[in-house]
MARBA-3410 file (N, C-alpha, C, O; in Angstrom, 1 decimal):
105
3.1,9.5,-13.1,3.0,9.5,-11.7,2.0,8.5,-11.3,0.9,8.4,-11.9 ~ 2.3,7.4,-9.9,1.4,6.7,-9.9,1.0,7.2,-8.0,1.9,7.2,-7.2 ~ 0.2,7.4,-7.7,0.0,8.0,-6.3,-1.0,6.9,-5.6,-1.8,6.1,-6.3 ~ -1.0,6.9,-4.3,-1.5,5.8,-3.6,-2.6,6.3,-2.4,-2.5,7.5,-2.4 ~ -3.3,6.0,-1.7,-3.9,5.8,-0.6,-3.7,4.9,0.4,-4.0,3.7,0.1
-3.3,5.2,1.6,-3.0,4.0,2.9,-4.6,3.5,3.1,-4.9,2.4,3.6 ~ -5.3,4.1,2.9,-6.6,3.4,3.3,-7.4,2.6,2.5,-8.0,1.6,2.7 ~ -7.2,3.4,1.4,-7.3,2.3,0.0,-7.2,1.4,0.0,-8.1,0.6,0.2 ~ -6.2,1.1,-0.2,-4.9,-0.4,0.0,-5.3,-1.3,0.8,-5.6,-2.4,0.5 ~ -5.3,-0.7,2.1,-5.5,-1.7,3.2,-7.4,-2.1,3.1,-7.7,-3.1,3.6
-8.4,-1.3,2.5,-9.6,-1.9,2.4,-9.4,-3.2,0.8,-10.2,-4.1,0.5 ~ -8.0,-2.7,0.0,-8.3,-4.0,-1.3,-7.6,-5.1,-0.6,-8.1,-6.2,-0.7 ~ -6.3,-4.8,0.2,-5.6,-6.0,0.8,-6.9,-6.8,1.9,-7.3,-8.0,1.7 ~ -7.4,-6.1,2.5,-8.3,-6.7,3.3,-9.6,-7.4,2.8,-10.3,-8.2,3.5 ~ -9.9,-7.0,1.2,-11.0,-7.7,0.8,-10.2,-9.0,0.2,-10.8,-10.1,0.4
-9.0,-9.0,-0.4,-8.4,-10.2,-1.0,-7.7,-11.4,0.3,-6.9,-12.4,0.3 ~ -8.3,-10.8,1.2,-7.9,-12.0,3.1,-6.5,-12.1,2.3,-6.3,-13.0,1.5 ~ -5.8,-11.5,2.5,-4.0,-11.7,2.1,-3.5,-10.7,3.0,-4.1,-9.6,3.2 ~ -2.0,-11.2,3.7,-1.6,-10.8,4.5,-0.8,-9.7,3.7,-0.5,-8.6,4.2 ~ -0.6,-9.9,2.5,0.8,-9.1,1.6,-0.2,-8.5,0.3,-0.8,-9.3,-0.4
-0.4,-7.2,0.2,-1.0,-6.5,-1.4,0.8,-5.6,-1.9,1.4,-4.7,-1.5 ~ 0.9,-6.5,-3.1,1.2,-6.2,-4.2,1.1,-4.5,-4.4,0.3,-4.4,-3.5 ~ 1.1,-3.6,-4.8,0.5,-2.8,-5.4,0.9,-1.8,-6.5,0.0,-1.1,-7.1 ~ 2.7,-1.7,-6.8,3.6,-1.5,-7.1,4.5,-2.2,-7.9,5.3,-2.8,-7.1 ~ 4.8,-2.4,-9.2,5.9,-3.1,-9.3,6.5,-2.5,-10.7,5.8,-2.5,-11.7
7.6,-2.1,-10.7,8.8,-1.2,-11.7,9.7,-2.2,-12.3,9.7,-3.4,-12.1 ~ 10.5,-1.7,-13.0,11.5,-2.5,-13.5,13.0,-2.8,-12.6,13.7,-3.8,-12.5 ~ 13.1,-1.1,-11.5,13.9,-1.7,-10.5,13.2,-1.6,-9.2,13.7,-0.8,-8.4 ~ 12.3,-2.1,-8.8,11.9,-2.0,-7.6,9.8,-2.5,-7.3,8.8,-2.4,-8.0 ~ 10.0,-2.8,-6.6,8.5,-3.2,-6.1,8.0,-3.0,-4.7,8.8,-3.3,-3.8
6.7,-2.5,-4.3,6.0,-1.9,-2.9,5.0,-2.6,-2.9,4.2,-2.7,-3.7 ~ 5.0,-3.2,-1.2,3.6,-3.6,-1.2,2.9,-3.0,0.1,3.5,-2.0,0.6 ~ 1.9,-3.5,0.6,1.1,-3.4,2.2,1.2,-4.9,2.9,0.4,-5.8,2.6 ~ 2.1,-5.0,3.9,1.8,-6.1,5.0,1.3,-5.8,6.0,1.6,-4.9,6.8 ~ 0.4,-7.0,6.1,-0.5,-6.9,7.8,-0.5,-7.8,8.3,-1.1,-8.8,7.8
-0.1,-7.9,9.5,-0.5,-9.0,10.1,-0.9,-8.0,11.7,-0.3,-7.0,12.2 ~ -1.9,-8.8,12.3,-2.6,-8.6,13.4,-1.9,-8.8,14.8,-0.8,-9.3,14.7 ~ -2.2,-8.4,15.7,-2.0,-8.7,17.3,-2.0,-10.2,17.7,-3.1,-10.8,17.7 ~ -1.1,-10.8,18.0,-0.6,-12.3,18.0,-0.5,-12.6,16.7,-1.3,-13.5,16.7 ~ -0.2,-12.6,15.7,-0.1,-13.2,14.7,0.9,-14.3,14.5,1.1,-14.7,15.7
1.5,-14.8,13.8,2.8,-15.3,13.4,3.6,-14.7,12.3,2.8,-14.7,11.4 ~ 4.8,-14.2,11.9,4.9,-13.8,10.5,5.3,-14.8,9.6,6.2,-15.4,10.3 ~ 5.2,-15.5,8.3,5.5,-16.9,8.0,6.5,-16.6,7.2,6.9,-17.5,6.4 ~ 7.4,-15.1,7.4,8.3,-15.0,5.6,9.0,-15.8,5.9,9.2,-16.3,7.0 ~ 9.3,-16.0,4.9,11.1,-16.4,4.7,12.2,-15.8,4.0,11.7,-14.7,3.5
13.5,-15.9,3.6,14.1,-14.6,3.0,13.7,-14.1,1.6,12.6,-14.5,1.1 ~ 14.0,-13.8,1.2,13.7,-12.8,0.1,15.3,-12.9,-1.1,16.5,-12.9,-0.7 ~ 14.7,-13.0,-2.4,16.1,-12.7,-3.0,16.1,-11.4,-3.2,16.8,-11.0,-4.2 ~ 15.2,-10.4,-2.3,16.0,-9.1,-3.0,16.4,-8.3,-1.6,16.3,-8.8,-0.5 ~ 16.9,-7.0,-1.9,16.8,-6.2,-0.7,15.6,-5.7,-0.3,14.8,-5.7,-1.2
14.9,-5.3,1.0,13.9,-4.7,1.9,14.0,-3.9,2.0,15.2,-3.5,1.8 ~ 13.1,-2.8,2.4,12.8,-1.4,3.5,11.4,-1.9,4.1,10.5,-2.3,3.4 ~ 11.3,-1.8,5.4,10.2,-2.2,6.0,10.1,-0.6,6.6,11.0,-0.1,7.1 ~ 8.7,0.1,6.3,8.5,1.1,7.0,7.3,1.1,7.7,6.5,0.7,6.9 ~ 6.6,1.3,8.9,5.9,0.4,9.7,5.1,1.8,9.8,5.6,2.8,10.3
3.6,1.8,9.2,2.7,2.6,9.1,1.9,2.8,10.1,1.3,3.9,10.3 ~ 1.8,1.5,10.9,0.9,1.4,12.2,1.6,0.1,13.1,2.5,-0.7,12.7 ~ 1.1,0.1,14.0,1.3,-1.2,15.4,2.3,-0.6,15.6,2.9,0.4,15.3 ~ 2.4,-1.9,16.6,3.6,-2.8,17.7,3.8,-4.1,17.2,3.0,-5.0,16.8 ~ 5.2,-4.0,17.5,6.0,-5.5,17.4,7.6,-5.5,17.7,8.2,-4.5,18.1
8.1,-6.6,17.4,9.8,-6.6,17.3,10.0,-7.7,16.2,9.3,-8.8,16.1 ~ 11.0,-7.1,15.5,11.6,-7.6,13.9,12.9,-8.2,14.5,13.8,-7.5,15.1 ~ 13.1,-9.7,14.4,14.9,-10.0,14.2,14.9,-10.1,12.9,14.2,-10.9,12.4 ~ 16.0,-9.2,12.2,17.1,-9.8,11.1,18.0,-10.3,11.5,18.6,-10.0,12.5 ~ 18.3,-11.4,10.7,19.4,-12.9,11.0,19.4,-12.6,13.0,18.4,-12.7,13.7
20.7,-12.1,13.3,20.9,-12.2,14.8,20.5,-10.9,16.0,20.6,-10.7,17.2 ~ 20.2,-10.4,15.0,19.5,-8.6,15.8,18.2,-8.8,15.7,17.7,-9.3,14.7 ~ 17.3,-8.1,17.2,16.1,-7.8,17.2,16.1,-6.4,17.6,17.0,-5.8,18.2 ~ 14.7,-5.9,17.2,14.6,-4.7,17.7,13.3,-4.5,17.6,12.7,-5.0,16.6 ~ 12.6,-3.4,18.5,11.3,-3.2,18.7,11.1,-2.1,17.6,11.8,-1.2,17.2
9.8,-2.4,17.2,9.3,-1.0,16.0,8.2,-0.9,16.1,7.6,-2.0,16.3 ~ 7.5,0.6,15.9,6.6,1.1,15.6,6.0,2.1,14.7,6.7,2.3,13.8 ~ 5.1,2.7,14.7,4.7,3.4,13.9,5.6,5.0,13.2,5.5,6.1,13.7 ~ 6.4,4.6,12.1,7.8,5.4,12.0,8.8,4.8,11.9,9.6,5.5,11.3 ~ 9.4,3.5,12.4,10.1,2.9,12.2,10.3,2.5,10.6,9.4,2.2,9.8
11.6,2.7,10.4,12.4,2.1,9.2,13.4,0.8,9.6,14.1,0.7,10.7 ~ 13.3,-0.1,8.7,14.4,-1.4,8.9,14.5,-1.5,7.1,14.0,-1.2,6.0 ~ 15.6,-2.3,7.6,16.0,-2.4,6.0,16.7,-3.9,6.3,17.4,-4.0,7.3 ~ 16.4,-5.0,5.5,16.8,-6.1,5.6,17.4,-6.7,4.2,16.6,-7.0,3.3 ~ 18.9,-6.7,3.9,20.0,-7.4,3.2,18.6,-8.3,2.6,17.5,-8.3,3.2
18.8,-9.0,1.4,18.6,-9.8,0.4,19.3,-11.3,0.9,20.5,-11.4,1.2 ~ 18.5,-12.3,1.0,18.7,-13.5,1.6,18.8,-13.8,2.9,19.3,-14.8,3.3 ~ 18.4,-12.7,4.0,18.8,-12.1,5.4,17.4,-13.4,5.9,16.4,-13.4,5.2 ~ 17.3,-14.0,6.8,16.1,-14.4,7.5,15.6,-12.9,8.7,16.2,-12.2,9.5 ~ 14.4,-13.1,8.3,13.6,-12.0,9.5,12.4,-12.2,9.6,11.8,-12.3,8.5
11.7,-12.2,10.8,10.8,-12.2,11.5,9.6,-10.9,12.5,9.6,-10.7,13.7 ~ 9.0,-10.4,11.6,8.3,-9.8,13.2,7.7,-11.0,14.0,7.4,-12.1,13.7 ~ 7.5,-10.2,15.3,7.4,-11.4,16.1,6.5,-10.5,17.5,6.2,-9.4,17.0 ~ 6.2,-10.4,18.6,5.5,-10.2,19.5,4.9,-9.4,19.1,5.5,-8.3,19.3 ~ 3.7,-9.2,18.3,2.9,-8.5,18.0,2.1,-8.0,18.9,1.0,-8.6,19.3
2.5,-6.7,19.5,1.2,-6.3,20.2,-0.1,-5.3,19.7,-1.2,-5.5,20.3 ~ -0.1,-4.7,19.0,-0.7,-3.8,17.6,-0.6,-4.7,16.7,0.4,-5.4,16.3 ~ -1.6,-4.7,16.3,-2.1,-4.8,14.6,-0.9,-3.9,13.9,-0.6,-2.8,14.2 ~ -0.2,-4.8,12.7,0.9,-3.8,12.3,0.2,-4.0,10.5,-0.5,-4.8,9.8 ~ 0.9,-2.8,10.2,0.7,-2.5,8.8,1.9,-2.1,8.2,2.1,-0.9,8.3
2.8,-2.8,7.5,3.9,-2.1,6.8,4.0,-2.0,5.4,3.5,-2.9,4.7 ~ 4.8,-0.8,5.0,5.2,-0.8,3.6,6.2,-1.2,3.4,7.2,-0.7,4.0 ~ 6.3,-2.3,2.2,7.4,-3.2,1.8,7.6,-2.9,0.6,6.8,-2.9,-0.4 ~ 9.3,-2.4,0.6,9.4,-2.0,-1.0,11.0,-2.8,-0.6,12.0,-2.6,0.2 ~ 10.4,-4.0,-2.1,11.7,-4.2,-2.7,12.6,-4.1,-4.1,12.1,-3.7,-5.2
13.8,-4.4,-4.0,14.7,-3.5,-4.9,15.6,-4.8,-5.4,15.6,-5.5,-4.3 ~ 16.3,-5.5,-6.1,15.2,-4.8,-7.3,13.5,-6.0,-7.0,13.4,-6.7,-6.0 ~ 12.4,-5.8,-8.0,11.1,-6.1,-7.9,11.1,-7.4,-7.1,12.0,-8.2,-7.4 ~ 10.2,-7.8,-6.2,9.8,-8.9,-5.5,9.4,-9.7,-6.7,8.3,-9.5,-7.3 ~ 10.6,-11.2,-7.2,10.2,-12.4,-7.9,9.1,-13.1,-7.8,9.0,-14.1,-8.5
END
């Protein structure tokens, strides 16, 4: 068993100034911590695998490819493998957990 701390995390992501901590990675699957702040930009680009974005804290709105939608704290999204997506009007500092399937290349 490997068990985690949200606050942990976010003080190692926050000492390494990186928007994305790593912290997880399996043979089928990988989890990380994303943060980005209030105005931010998000810079992804797609991903070759599948997503679950589950959003631990903030405000914002996510489009995948041609859908937007507002999320917050509790929000689940799940974004297709090679899908473009963006959070975008950041009004909260957002913190999400990113687990992809199979492991982030």
């Amino acid at each position: 068993m490997k068990a985690f701390r949200l606050d942990e995390l976010e003080a190692e992501r926050a000492a390494n100034d990186g928007a994305y901590l790593q912290f997880l990675k399996e043979r089928n699957m990988s989890a990380g911590l994303y943060a980005l702040d209030a105005g931010d930009s998000d810079p992804q680009t797609p991903h070759h695998e599948d997503e679950i974005y589950f959003v631990v804290s903030g405000r914002a709105a996510i489009t995948v490819g041609m859908e937007t939608t507002q999320v917050a704290r509790g929000s689940v999204v799940h974004v297709p493998a090679g899908t473009a997506h963006k959070f975008h009007h950041i009004s909260e500092d957002l913190r999400v957990l990113v687990v992809f399937s199979p492991p982030e290349s």
